[in-house]
C-alpha positions, 0 to 999 in steps of 0.5 A: 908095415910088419906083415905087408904082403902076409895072408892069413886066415883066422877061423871064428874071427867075428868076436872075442880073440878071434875078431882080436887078432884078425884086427891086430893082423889088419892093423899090421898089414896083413890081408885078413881072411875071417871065418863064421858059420854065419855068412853075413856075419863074417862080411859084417865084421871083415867091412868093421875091420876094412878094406884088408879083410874079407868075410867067409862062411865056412863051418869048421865042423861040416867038411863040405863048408871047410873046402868050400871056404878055403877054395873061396880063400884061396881064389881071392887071396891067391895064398895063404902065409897063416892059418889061426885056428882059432874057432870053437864054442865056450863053456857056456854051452856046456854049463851056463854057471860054469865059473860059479857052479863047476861040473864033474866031468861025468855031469857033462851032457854028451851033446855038449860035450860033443859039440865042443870037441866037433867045433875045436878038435874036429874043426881043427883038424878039418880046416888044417887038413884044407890048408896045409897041403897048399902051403906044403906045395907052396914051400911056405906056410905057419899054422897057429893053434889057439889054445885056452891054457885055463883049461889046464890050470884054472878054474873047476868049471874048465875042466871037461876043456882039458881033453879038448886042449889035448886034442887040439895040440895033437893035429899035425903032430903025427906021421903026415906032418911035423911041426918044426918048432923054431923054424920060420920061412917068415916072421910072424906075430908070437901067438900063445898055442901051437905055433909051428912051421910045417915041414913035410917029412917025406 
């Protein structure tokens, strides 16, 4: 198969596109590590999927659950070739009739607003902070960034997701690592987002 051999671990992977590209890496070969803040969620969904998949809780918003889920990743993949981040909290929880009845952005309560920006900023940054330096050490590794590009052109009710976008495009993309476009030890799947190779610029 395409990806035999592949280790990839896709954060908020239990449903929607995460569940999606965890069964489509699967599918294709790869051993599957899926995330949820919900335990038995993740073993639930990683036996749907089958014997390729595993299931980990690990909350990307709590720095203790992020080492703890990558430790236990890591322990039972012995690697990892690919880093989804994927997990983050729709514009439900922000505004039930979001598609039909937009907010401005200042209509936007701050709780949710920040429960958004915890799950996909800091999430982010937090699960990447976990697993790059062991694929730096490894001397191989991808990282995908799943990002919703409606938030930048579509509709109204989107709109307080933009500076959430941002913020997800911008992890990595400092002096500790830089993202090298184009550059792959590795083929892997195209995936619509960030999608970089990382390279340490020591």
């Amino acid at each position: 198969m395409l990806l035999t051999g592949i280790c990839a671990l896709v954060t908020g992977a239990t449903s929607g596109l995460g569940r999606a590209m965890a069964q489509a890496l699967a599918n294709a070969g790869a051993r599957v590590a899926i995330t949820s803040r919900d335990g038995a969620r993740a073993e639930t969904t990683a036996a749907e999927i089958g014997h390729a998949a595993i299931g980990v809780e690990l909350d990307v918003r709590d720095v203790v659950s992020v080492n703890r889920g990558v430790d236990e990743v890591y322990g039972v993949l012995k690697g990892l070739d690919l880093l989804v981040n994927n997990a983050g909290i729709g514009m439900r929880t922000v505004n039930p009739r979001f598609m039909t009845h937009p907010q401005p952005f200042y209509e936007v309560s701050p709780d949710g607003f920040r429960d958004v920006v915890e799950t996909k900023v800091t999430g982010t940054f937090l699960v990447a902070r976990a697993v790059v330096p062991r694929m730096l050490a490894a001397g191989s590794g991808r990282v995908s960034d799943h990002l919703d590009e409606r938030a930048d052109d579509g509709p109204a009710g989107l709109r307080p997701l933009r500076a959430v976008g941002s913020g997800r495009r911008g992890i990595g993309a400092g002096d500790g690592l830089r993202p090298a476009r184009h550059a792959s030890a590795r083929q892997h799947p195209p995936s619509r987002g960030c999608d970089a190779k990382w390279h340490d610029p020591r």
